[in-house]
LUMBAVEX-282356 format. One record per residue (C-alpha): residue number from 1; chain; x, y, z negated. Coordinates in Angstrom, 2 decimals, decimal comma. Example, Ala and Ser with C-alpha at 12.3 -4.5 7.8 and 13.67 -1.06 7.14 Angstrom:
# LUMBAVEX-282356
<r seq="1" mol="A" px="12,30" py="-4,50" pz="-7,80"/>
<r seq="2" mol="A" px="13,67" py="-1,06" pz="-7,14"/>
//
This chain:
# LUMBAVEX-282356
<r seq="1" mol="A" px="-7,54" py="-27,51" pz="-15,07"/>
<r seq="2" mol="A" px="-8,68" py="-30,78" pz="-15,74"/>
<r seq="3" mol="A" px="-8,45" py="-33,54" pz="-13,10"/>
<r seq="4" mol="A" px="-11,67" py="-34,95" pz="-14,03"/>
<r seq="5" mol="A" px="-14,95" py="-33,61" pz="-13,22"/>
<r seq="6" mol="A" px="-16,40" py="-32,30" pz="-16,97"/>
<r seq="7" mol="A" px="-20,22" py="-33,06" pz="-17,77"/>
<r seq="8" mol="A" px="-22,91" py="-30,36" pz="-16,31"/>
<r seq="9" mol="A" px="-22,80" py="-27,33" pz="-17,96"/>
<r seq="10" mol="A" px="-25,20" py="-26,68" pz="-20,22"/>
<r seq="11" mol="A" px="-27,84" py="-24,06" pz="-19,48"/>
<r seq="12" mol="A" px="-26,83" py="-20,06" pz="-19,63"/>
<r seq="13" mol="A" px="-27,53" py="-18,33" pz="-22,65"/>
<r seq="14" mol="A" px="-26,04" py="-14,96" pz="-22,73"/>
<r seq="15" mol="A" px="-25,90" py="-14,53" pz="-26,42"/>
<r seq="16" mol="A" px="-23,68" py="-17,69" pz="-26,89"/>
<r seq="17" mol="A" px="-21,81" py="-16,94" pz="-24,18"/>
<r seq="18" mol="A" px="-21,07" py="-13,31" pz="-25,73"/>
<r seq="19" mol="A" px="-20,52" py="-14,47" pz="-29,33"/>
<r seq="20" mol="A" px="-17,93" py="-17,75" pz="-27,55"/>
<r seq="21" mol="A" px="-15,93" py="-14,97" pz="-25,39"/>
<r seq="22" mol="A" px="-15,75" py="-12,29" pz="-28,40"/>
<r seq="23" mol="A" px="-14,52" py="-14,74" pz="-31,27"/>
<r seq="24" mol="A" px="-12,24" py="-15,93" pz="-28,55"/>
<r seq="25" mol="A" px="-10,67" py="-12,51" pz="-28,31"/>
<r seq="26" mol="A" px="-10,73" py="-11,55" pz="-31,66"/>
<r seq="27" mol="A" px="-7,62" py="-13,89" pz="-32,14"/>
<r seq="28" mol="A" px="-6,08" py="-14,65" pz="-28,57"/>
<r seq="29" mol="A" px="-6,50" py="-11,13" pz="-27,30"/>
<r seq="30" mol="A" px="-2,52" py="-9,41" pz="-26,17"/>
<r seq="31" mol="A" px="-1,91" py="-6,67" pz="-28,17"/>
<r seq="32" mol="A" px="-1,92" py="-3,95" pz="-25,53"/>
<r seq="33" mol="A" px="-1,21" py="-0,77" pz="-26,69"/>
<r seq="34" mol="A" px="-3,84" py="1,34" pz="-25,34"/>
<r seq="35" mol="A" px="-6,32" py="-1,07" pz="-27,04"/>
<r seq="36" mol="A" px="-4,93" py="0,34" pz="-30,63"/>
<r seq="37" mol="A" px="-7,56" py="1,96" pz="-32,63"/>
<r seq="38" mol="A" px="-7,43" py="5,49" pz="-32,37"/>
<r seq="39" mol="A" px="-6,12" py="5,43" pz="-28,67"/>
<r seq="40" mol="A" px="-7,25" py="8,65" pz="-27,28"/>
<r seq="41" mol="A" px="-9,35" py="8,89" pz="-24,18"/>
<r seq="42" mol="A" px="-6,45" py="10,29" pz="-22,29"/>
<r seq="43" mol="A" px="-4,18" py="7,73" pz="-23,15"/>
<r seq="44" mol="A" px="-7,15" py="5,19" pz="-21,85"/>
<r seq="45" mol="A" px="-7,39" py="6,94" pz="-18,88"/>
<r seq="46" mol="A" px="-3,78" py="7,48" pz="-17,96"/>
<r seq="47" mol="A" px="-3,63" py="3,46" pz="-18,71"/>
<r seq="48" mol="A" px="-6,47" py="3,08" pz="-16,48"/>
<r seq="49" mol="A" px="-4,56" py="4,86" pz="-13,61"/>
<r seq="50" mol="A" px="-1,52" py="2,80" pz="-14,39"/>
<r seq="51" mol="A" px="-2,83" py="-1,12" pz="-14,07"/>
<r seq="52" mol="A" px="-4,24" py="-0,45" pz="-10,87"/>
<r seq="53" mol="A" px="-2,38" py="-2,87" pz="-9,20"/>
<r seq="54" mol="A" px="0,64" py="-3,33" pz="-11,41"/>
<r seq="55" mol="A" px="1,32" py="-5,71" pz="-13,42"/>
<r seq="56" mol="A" px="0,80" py="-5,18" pz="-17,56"/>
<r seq="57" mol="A" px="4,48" py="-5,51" pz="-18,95"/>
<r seq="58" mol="A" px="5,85" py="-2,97" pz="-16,15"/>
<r seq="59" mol="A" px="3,05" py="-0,58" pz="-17,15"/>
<r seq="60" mol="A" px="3,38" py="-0,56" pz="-20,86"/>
<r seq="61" mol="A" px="7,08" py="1,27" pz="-20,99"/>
<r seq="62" mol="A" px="5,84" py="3,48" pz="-18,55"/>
<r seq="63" mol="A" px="2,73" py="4,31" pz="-20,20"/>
<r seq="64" mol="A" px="4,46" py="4,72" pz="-23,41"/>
<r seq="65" mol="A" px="7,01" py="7,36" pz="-22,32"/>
<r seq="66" mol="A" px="4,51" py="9,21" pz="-20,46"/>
<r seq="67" mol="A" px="1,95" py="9,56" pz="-23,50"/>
<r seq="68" mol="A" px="5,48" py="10,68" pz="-25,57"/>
<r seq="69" mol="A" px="6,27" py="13,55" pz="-22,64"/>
<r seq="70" mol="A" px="2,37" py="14,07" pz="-21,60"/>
<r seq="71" mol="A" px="0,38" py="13,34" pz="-24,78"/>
<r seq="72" mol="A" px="-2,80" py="15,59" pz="-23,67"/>
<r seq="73" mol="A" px="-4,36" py="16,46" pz="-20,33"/>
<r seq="74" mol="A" px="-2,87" py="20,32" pz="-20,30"/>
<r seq="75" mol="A" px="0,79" py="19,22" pz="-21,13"/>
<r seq="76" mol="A" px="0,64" py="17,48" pz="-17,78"/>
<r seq="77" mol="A" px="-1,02" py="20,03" pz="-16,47"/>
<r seq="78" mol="A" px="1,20" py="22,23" pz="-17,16"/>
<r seq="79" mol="A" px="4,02" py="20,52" pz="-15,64"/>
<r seq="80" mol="A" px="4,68" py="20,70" pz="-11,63"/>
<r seq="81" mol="A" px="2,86" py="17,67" pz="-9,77"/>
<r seq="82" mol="A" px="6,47" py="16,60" pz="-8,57"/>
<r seq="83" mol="A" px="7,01" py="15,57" pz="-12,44"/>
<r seq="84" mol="A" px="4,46" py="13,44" pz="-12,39"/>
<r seq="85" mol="A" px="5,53" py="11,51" pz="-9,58"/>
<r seq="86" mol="A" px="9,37" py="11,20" pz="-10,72"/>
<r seq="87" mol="A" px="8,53" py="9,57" pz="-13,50"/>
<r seq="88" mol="A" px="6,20" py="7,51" pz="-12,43"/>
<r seq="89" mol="A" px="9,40" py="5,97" pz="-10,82"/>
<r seq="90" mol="A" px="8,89" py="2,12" pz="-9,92"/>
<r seq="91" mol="A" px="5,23" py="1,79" pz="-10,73"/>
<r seq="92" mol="A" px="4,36" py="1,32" pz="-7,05"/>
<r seq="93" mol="A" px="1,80" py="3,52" pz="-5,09"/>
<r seq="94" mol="A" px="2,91" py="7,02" pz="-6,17"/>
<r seq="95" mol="A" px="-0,16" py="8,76" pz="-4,99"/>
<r seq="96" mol="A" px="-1,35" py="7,30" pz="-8,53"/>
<r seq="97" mol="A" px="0,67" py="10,09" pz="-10,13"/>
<r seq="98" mol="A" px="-0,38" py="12,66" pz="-7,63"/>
<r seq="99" mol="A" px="-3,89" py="11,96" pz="-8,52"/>
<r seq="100" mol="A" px="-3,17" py="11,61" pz="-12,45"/>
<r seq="101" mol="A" px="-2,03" py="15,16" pz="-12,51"/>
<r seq="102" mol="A" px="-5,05" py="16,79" pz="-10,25"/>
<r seq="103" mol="A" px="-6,57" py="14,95" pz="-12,26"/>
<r seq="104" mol="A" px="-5,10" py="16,51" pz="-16,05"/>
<r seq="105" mol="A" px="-5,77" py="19,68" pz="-14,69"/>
<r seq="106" mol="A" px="-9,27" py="19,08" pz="-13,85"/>
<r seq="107" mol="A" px="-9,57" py="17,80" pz="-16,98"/>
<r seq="108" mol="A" px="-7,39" py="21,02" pz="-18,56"/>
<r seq="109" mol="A" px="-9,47" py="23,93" pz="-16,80"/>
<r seq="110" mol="A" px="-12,90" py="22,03" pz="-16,39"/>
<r seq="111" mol="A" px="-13,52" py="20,26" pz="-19,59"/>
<r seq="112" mol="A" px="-11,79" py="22,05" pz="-22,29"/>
<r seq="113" mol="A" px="-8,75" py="19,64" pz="-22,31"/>
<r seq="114" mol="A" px="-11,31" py="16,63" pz="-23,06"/>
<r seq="115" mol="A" px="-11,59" py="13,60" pz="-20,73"/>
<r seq="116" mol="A" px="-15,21" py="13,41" pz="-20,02"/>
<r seq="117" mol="A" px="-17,86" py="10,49" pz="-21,20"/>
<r seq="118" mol="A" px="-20,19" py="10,39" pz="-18,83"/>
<r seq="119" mol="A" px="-19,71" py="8,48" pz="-16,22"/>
<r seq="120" mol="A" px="-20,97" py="10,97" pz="-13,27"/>
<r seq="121" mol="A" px="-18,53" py="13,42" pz="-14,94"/>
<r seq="122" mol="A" px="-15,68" py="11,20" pz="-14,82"/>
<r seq="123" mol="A" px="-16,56" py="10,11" pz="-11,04"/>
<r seq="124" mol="A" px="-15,89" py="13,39" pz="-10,48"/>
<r seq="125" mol="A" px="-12,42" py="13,69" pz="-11,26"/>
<r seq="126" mol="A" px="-9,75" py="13,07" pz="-8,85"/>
<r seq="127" mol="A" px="-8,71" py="9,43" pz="-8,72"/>
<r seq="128" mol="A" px="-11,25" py="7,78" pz="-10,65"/>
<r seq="129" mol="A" px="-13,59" py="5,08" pz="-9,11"/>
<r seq="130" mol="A" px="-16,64" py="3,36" pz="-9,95"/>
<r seq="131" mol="A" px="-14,53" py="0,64" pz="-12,42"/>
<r seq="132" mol="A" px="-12,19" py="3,58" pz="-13,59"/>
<r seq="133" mol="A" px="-15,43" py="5,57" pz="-14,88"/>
<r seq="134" mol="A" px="-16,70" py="2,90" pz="-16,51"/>
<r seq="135" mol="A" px="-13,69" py="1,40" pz="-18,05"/>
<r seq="136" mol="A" px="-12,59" py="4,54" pz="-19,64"/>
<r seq="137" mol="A" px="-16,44" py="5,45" pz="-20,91"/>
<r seq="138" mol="A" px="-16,86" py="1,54" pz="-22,18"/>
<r seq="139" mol="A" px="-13,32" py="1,62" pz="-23,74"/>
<r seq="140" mol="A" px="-12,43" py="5,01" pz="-24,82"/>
<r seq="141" mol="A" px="-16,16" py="5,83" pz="-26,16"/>
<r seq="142" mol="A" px="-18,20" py="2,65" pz="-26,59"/>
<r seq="143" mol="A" px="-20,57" py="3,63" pz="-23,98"/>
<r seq="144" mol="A" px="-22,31" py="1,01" pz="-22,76"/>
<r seq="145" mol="A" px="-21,86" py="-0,16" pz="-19,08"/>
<r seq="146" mol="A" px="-20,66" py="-3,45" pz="-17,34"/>
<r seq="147" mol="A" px="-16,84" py="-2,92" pz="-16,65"/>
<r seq="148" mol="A" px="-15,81" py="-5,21" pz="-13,77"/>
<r seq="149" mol="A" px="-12,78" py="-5,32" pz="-12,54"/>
<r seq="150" mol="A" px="-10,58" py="-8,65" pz="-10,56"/>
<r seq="151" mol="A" px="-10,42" py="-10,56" pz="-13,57"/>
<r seq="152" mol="A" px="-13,70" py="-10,20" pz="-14,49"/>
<r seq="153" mol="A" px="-15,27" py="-10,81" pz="-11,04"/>
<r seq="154" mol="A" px="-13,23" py="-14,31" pz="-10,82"/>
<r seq="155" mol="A" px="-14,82" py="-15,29" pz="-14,49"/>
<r seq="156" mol="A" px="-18,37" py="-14,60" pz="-12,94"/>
<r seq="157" mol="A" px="-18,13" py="-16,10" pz="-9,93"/>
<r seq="158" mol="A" px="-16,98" py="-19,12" pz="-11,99"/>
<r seq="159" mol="A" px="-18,60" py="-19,21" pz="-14,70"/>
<r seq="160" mol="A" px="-22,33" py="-18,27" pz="-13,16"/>
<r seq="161" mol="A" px="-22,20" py="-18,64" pz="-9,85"/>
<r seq="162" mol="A" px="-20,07" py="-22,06" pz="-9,43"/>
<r seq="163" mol="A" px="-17,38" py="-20,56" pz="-6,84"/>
<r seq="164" mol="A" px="-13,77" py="-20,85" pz="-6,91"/>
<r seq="165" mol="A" px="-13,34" py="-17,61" pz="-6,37"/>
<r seq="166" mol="A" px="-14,72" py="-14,54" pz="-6,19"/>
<r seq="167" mol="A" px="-14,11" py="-13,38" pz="-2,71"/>
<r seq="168" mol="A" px="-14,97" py="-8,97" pz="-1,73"/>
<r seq="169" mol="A" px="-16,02" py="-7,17" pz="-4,54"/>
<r seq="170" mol="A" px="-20,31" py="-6,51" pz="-4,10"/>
<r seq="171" mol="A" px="-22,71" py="-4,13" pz="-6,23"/>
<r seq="172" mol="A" px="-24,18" py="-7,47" pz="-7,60"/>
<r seq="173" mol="A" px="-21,01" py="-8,04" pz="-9,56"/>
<r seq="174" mol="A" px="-22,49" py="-5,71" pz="-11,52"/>
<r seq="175" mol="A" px="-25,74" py="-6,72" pz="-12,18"/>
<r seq="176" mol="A" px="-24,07" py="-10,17" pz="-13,37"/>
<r seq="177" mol="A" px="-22,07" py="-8,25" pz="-16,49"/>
<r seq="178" mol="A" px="-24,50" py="-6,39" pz="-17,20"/>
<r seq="179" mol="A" px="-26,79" py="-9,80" pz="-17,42"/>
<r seq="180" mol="A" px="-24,40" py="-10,99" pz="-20,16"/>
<r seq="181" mol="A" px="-24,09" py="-7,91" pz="-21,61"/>
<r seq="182" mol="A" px="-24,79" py="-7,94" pz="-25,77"/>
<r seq="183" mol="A" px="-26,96" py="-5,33" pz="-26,36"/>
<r seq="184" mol="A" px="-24,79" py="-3,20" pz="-29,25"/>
<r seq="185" mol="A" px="-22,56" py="-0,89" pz="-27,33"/>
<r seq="186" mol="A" px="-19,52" py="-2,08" pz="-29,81"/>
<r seq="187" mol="A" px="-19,87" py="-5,82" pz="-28,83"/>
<r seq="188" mol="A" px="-20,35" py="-4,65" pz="-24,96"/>
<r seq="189" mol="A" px="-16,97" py="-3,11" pz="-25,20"/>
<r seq="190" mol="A" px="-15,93" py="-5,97" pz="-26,63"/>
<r seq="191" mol="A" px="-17,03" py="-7,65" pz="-23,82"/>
<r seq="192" mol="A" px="-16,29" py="-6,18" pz="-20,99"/>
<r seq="193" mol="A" px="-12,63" py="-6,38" pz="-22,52"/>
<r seq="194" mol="A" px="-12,79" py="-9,98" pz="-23,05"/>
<r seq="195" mol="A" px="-14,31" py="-11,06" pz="-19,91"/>
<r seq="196" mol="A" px="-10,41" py="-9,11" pz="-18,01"/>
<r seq="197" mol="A" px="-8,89" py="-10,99" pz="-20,79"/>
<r seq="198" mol="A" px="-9,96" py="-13,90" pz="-20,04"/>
<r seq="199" mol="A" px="-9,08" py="-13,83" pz="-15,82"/>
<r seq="200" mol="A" px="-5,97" py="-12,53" pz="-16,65"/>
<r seq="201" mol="A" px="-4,46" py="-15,62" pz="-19,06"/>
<r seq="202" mol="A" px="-7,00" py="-18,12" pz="-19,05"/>
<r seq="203" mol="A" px="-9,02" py="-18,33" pz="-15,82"/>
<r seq="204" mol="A" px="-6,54" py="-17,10" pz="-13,82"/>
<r seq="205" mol="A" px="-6,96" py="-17,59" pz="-10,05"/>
<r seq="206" mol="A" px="-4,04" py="-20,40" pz="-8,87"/>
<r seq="207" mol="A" px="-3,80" py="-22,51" pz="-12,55"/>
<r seq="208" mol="A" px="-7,13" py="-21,71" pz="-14,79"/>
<r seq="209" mol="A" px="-6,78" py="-23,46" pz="-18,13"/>
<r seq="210" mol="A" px="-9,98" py="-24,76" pz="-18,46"/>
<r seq="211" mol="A" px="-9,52" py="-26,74" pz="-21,43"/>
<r seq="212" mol="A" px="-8,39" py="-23,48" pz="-23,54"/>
<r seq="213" mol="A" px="-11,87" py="-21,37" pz="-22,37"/>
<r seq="214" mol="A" px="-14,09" py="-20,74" pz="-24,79"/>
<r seq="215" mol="A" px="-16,96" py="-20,56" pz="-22,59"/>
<r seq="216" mol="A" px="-16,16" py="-23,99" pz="-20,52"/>
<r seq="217" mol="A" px="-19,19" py="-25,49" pz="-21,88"/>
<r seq="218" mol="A" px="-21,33" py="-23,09" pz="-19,82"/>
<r seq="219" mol="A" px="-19,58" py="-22,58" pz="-16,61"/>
<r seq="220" mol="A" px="-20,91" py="-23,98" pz="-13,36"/>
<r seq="221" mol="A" px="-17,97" py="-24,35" pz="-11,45"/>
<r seq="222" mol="A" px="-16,74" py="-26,41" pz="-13,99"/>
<r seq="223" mol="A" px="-20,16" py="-28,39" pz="-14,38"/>
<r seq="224" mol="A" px="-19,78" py="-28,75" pz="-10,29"/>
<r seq="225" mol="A" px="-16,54" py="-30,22" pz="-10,77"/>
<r seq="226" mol="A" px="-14,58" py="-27,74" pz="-9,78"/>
<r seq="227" mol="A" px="-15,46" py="-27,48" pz="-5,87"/>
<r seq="228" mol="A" px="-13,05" py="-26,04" pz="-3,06"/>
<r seq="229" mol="A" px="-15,74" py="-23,83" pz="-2,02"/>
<r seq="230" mol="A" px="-13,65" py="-20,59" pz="-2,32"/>
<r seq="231" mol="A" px="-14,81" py="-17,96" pz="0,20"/>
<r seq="232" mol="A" px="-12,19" py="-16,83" pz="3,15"/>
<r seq="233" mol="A" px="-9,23" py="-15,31" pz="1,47"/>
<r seq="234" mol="A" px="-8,83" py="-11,44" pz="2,52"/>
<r seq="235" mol="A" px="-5,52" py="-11,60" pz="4,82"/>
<r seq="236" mol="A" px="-2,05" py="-10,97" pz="2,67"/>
<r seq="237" mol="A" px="-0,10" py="-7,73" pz="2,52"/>
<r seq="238" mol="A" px="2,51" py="-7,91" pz="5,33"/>
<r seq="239" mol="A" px="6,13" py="-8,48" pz="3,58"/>
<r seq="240" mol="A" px="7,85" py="-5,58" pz="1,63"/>
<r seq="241" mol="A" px="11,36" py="-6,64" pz="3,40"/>
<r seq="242" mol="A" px="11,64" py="-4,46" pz="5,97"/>
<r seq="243" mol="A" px="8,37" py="-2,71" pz="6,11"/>
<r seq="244" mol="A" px="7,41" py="1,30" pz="5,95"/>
<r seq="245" mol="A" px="6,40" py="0,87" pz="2,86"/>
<r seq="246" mol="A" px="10,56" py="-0,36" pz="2,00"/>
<r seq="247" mol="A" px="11,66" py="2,60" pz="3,79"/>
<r seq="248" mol="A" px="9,17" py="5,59" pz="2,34"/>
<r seq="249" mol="A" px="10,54" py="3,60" pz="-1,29"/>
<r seq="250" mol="A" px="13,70" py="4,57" pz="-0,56"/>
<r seq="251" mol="A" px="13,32" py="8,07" pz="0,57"/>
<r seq="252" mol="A" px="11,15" py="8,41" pz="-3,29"/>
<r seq="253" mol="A" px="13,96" py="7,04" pz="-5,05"/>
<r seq="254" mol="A" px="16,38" py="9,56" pz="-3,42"/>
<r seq="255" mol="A" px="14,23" py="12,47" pz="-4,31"/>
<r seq="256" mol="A" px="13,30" py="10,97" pz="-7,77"/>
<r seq="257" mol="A" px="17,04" py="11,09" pz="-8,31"/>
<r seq="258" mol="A" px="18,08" py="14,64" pz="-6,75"/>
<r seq="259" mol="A" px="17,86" py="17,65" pz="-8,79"/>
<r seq="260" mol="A" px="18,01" py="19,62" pz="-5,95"/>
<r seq="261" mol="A" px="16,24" py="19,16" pz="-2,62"/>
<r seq="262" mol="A" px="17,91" py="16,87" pz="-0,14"/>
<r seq="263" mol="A" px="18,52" py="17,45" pz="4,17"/>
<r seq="264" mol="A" px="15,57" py="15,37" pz="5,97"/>
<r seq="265" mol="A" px="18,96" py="13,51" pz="8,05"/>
<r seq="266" mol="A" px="19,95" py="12,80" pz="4,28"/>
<r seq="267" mol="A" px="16,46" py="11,29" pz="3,64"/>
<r seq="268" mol="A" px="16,08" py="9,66" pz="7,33"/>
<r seq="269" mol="A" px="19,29" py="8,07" pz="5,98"/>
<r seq="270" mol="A" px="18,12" py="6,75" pz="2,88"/>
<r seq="271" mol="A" px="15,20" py="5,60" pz="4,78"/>
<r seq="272" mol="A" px="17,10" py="3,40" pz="6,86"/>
<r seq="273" mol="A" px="19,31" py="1,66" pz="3,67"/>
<r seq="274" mol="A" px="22,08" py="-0,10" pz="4,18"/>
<r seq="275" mol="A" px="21,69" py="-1,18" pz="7,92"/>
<r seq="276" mol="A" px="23,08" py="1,13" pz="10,01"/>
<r seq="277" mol="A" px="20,65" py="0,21" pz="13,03"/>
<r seq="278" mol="A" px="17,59" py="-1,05" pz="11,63"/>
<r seq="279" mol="A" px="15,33" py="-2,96" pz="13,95"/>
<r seq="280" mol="A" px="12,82" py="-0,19" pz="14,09"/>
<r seq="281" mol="A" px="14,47" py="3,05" pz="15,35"/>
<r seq="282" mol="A" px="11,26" py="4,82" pz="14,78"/>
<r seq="283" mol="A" px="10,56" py="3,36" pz="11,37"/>
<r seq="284" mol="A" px="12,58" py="6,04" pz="8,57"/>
<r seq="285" mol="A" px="10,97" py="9,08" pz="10,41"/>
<r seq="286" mol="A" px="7,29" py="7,57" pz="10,25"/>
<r seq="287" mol="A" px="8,14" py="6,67" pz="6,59"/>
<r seq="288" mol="A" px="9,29" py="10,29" pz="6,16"/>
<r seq="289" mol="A" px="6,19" py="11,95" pz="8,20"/>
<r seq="290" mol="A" px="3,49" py="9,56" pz="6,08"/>
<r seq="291" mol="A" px="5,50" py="11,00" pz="2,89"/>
<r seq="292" mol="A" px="4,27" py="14,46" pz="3,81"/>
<r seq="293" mol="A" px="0,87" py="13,51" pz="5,11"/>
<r seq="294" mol="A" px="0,56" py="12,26" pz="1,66"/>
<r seq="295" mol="A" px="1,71" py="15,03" pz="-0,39"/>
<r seq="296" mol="A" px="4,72" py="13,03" pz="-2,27"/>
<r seq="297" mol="A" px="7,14" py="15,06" pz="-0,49"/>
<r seq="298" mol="A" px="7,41" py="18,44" pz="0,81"/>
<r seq="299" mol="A" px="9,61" py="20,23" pz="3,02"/>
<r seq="300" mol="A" px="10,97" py="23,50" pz="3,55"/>
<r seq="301" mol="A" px="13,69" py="25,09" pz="6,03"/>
<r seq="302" mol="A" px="14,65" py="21,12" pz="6,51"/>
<r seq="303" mol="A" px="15,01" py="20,07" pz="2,73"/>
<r seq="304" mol="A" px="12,99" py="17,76" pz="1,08"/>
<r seq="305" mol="A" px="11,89" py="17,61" pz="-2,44"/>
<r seq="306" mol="A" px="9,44" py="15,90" pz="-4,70"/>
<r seq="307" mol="A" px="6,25" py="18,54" pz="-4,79"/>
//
């Protein structure tokens, strides 16, 4: 960011704004594999359930593999939910491949083996949101809707609304995409896809590079001078060291690893790791019990396996 105050942004127009953010992508855009031409809709949806919370370059191998094993709704269908979640392995929040595969066969028995366009359809299946409907119907069939997801909502409140940061999400996030929108469905996609883009390397939420954005020369935060006037932050995610959510890893990376089902004492063991009396006493069999109020493990005659 600069560390002098830039001239008032010049007034608004969403037409320059789209052309400045699409040429932008054209050529500084990550080459993503799920933005290939040709992607399927089921290989933008299983991305889609993927980045939710994780990081791109840990996604893409994953994603990868899993279109190689899974490459239509049905074949993962087809397979028994506890697939799905061993190899999802490290992706974080396993429920993700839970809902992926209720998902698949939704989409298997349902829809003819077709992910769904509309929106209201796609709402429908398991796991998908208000962003995940749009996203895939924006990006895997050029409908046209205002995708907005972190990135995006950062960029807005920036760029038209002169804040630091964007704070809880609100419906009005979308009414400001869909201000900005171009009207052709192909450059909305476009869009929508540039706008992530450009939160995720460019306007990025501890060190935006406002001298590389292609739309500086109408954003009001930077025409304000760049003004603390971030909203309260949402409080952080207590540390991973130590917690449940530690412990119920540990009991999934057992079971990912066991062909066979394990004893719950074995799991309550991995639960606990390498300290022999962890602080908690309590703590592996509340990891263990929220495992099976989950569905990620079940349990029979005192064995545990992936479901």
């Amino acid at each position: 960011m600069p560390s002098v105050p830039a001239p008032a942004a010049s007034t608004p127009d969403r037409f320059e704004i789209a052309k400045a953010l699409n040429d932008w992508f054209a050529h500084a855009a990550r080459d993503l594999p799920w933005r290939a031409e040709g992607t399927s809709a089921w290989a933008v949806l299983v991305s889609e359930f993927m980045l939710q919370q994780t990081q791109v370059d840990r996604v893409i191998p994953r994603w990868t593999t899993w279109l190689e094993r899974w490459p239509t709704p049905s074949a993962l269908a087809a397979e028994e939910p506890g697939e799905a979640v061993r190899a999802w392995d490290r992706l974080g929040y396993p429920r993700r491949a839970l809902w992926l595969h209720r998902a698949a066969v939704e989409i298997a028995t349902e829809h003819g083996d077709v992910v769904p366009r509309d929106v209201e359809q796609l709402l429908a299946l398991t796991g998908v949101g208000p962003y995940t409907a749009r996203a895939i119907a924006t990006f895997a069939y050029g409908e046209h809707h205002p995708v907005v997801d972190t990135n995006t909502r950062r960029v807005l409140a920036r760029a038209v609304h002169g804040i630091a940061a964007a704070g809880m999400p609100k419906p009005s996030d979308l009414d400001d995409m869909a201000a900005l929108l171009p009207a052709d469905p192909t450059e909305a996609a476009v869009f929508n896809a540039a706008a992530m883009e450009l939160g995720a390397i460019v306007c990025t939420a501890r060190a935006p590079l406002c001298d590389a954005c292609p739309i500086a020369a109408w954003c009001e935060w930077r025409g304000a001078g760049y003004p603390d006037n971030a909203p309260e932050k949402r409080p952080k995610q207590a540390k991973f060291e130590g917690s449940d959510r530690q412990a119920r890893g540990r009991i999934m990376a057992l079971l990912r690893r066991s062909a066979e089902p394990v004893s719950r004492e074995t799991a309550l063991g991995a639960a606990r790791g390498p300290d022999p009396q962890p602080r908690d006493a309590t703590q592996p069999q509340r990891a263990y019990d929220s495992l099976l109020a989950d569905g990620l493990i079940v349990e029979l005659e005192g064995r545990a396996r992936l479901p």
